[in-house]
C-alpha positions as CSV (number, residue, x, y, z in Angstrom):
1,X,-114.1,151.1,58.9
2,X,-117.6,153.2,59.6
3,X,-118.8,154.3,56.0
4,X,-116.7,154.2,52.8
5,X,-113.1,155.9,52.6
6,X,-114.7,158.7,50.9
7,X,-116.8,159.2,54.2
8,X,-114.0,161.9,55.8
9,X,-113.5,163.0,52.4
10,X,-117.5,164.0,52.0
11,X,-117.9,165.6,55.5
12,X,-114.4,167.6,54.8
13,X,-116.3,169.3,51.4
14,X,-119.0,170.7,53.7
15,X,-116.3,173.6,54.9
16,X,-114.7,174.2,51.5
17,X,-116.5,177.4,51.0
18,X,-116.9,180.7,52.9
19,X,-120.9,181.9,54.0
20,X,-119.8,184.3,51.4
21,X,-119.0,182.0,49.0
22,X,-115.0,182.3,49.4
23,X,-112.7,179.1,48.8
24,X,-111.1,178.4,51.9
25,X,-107.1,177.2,51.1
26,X,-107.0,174.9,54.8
27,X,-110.7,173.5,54.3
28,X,-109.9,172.5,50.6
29,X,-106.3,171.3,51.2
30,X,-107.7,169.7,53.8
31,X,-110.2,168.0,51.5
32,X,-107.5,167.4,48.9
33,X,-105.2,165.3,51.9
34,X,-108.4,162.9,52.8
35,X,-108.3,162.0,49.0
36,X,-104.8,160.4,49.5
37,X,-106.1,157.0,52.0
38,X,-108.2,156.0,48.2
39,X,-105.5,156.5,46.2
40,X,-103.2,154.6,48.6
41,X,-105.5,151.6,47.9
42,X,-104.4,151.7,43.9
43,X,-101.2,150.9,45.2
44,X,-98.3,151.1,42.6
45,X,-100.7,152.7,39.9
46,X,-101.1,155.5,41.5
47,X,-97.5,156.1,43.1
48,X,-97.5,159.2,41.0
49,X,-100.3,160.6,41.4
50,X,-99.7,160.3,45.5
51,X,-96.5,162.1,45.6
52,X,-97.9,164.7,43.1
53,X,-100.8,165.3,45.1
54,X,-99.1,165.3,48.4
55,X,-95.9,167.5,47.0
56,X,-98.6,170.2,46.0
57,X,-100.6,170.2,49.0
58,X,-97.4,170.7,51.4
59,X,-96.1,173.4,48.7
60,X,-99.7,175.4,49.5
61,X,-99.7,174.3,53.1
62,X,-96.2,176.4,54.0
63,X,-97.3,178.8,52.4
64,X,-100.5,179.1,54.0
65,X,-99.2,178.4,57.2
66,X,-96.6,181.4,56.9
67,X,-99.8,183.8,57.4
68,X,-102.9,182.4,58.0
69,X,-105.0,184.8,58.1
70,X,-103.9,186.8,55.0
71,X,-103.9,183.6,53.0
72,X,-107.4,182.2,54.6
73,X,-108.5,182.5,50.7
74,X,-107.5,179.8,48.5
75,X,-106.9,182.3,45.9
76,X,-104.8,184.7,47.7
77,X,-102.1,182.6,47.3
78,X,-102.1,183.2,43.5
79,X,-102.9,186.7,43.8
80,X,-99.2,187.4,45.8
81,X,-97.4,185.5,43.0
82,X,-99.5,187.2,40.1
83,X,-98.5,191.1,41.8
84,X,-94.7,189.5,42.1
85,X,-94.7,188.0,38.8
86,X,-93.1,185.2,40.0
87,X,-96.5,182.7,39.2
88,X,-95.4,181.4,36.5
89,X,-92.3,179.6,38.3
90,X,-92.2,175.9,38.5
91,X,-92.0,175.8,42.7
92,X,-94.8,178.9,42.8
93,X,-97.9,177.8,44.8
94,X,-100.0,178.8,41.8
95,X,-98.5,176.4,39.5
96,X,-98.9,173.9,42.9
97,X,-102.7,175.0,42.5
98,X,-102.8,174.4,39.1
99,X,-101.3,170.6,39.5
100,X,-102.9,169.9,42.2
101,X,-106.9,170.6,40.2
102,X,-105.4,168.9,37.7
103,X,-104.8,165.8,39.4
104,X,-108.0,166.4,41.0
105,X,-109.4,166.5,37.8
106,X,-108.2,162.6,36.6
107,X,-109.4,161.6,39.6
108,X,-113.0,162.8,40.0
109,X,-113.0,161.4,36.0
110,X,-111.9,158.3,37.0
111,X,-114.3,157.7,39.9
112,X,-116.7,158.8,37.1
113,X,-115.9,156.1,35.0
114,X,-116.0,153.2,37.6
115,X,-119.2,154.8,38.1
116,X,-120.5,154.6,34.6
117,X,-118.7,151.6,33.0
118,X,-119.3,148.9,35.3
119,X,-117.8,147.1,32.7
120,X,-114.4,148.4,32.3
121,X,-111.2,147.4,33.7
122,X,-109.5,149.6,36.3
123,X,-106.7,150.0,33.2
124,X,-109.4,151.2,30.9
125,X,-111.1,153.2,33.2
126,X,-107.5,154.8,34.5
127,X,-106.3,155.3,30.9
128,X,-109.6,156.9,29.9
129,X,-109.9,159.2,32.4
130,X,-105.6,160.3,31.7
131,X,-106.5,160.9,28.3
132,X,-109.6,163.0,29.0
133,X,-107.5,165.1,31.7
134,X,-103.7,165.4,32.1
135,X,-102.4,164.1,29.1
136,X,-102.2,167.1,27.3
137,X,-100.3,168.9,30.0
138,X,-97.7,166.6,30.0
139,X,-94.1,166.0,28.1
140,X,-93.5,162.7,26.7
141,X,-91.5,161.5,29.8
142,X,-94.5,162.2,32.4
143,X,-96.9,160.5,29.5
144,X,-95.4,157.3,28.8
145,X,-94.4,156.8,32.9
146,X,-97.8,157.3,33.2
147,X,-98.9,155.3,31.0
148,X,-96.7,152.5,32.3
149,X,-97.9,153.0,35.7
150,X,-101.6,152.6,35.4
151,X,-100.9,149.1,33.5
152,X,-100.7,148.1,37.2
153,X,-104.0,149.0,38.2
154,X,-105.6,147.0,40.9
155,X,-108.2,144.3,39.8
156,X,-111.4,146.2,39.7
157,X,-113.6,144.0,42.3
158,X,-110.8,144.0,44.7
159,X,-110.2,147.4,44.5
160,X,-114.3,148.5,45.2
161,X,-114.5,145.8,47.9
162,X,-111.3,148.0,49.4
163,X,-112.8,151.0,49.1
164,X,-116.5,150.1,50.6
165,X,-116.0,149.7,54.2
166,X,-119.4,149.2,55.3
167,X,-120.9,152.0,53.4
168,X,-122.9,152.1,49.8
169,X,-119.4,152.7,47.7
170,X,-121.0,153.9,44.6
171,X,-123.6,156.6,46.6
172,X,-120.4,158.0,48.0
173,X,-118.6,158.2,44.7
174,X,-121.2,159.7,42.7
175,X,-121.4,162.1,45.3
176,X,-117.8,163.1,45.9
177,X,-117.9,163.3,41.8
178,X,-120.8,165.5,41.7
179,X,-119.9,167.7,45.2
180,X,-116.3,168.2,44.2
181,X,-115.9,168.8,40.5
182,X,-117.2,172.6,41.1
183,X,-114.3,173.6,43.2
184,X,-112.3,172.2,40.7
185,X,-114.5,174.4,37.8
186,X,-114.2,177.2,40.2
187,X,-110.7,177.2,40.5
188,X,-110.0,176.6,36.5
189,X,-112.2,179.9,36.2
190,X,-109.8,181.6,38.4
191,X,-106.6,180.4,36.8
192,X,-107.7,181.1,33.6
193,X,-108.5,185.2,34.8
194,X,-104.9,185.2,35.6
195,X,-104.2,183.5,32.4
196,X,-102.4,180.8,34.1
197,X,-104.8,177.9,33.5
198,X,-102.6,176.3,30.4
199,X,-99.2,176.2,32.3
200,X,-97.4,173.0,30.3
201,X,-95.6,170.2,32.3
202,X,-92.1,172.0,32.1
């Protein structure tokens, strides 16, 4: 493997945006599916997380795909639902949207952390970063299968070795971290103008 497996991941960001400054739903989405070859390497852990990411980005995908050009803008697709008052349904691509950052979110917090606590088991780091992000969002059944879940973490060597290819692992994660996170600001900001940023875990 040429580079790390954040390598298609990094170049994808460079098209996220607009020259006008405009998230782009295909570039992002795009962005979002190159995220899902790192999280396969968690294996079991992160079984979840996979099918929630991968659920969500289909979800948006159709919809996008249904009419490109009107839905070019990531937010368009929230804007339709907002005008139809149907946004706040649990199949709605903005509620897809809102999942999707979320898990986003735990993720860029948990590369973070294997970042900053060199020290830390993938458990501790995983746990950590859940707490900080999607805990709150979700019921007690999502929380304590979660919970379970990341008690199968990889071990923490094997898992960067992985993840490294033949690139500097740690560059590349700092850089997804520090590249990524304001799309995922950006698209809080958003939710929250259409006061759909604290949808709960139904």
């Amino acid at each position: 493997m040429e580079g790390t497996v954040f390598t298609p991941c990094l170049e994808g960001m460079k098209n996220v945006k607009s020259e006008e400054g405009q998230m782009l739903t295909k570039p992002f989405l795009d962005t979002c599916k190159l995220i899902l070859p790192v999280i396969e390497k968690f294996g079991a852990a992160m079984t979840l997380v996979k099918s929630d990411i991968g659920g969500n980005i289909s979800r948006l995908d159709a919809k996008y795909s249904s009419n490109p050009s009107q839905f070019a803008d990531l937010y368009s697709l929230v804007k339709v639902e907002v005008e139809a008052k149907t946004a706040k349904s649990s199949s709605s691509c903005t509620n897809g949207l809102l999942w999707l950052t979320r898990a986003m979110d735990f993720l860029v917090e948990l590369f973070r952390n294997l970042i900053d606590h060199p020290d830390w088991t993938m458990s501790q780091a995983c746990t950590d970063s859940y707490t900080k992000t999607l805990k709150k969002w979700h019921g007690w059944l999502a929380s304590s299968s979660f919970t379970m879940a990341m008690k199968l973490a990889p071990d923490r060597k094997k898992f960067m070795d992985v993840i490294g290819g033949t690139g500097d692992i740690n560059a590349d994660i700092q850089r997804f971290c520090t590249e990524f996170s304001p799309f995922l600001v950006e698209n809080h900001k958003f939710l929250a103008s259409v006061g759909l940023d604290d949808l709960k875990a139904s």
